[in-house]
C-alpha positions in Angstrom: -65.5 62.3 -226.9 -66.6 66.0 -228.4 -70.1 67.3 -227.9 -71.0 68.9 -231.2 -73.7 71.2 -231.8 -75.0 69.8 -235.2 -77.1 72.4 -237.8 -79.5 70.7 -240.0 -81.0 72.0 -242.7 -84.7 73.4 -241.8 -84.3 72.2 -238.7 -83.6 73.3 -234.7 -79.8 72.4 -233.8 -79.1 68.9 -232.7 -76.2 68.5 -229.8 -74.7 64.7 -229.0 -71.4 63.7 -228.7 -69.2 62.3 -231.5 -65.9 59.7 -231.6 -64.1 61.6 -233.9 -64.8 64.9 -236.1 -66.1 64.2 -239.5 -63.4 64.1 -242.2 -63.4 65.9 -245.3 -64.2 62.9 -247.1 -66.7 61.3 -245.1 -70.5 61.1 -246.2 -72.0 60.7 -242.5 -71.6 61.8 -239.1 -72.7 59.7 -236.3 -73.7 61.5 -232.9 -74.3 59.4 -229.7 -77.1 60.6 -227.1 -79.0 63.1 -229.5 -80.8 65.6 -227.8 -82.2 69.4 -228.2 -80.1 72.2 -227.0 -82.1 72.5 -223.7 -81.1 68.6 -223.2 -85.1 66.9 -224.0 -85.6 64.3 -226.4 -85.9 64.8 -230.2 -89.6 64.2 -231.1 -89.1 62.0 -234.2 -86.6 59.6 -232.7 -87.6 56.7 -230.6 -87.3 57.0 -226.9 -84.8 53.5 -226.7 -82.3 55.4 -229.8 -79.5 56.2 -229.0 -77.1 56.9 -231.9 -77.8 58.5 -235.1 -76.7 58.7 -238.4 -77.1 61.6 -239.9 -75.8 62.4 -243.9 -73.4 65.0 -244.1 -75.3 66.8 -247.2 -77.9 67.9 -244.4 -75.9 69.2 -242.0 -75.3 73.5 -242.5 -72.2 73.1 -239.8 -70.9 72.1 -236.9 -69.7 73.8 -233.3 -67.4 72.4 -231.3 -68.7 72.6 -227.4 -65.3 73.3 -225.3 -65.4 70.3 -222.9 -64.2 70.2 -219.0 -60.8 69.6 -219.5 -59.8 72.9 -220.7 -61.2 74.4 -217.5 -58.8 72.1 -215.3 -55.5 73.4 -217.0 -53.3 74.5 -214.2 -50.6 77.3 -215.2 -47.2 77.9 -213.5 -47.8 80.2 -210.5 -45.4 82.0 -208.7 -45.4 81.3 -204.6 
């Protein structure tokens, strides 16, 4: 599952994770666990929420946060 860093329109950057990256075509993106950049909770959402759907007209654009598992890649090495 990415974590996306999520630029709205007149407002401070949202990061969550995603199931799939928005398509072309789509009109929303929905982002699981949606927090600040430092990780605390977005003041106008509920403290129980814990996906959002957001419209993709909002959204400025999106980064892609490079996850784990392209830190654990294990190239040939010579003994």
């Amino acid at each position: 599952m990415p974590t996306v860093l999520i630029h709205i329109s007149n407002e401070d950057p949202i990061m969550g994770e995603v199931l799939s990256l928005p398509e072309t075509t789509d009109q929303t993106i929905k982002v699981k666990n949606p927090r600040r950049r430092d990780g605390k909770d977005l003041h106008y959402l509920q403290a129980n929420v814990t996906e959002v759907i957001w419209p993709i007209a909002r959204v400025s654009f999106i980064e892609i946060i490079p996850g784990d598992q392209e830190d654990q890649i294990i190239g040939f090495v010579r003994e």
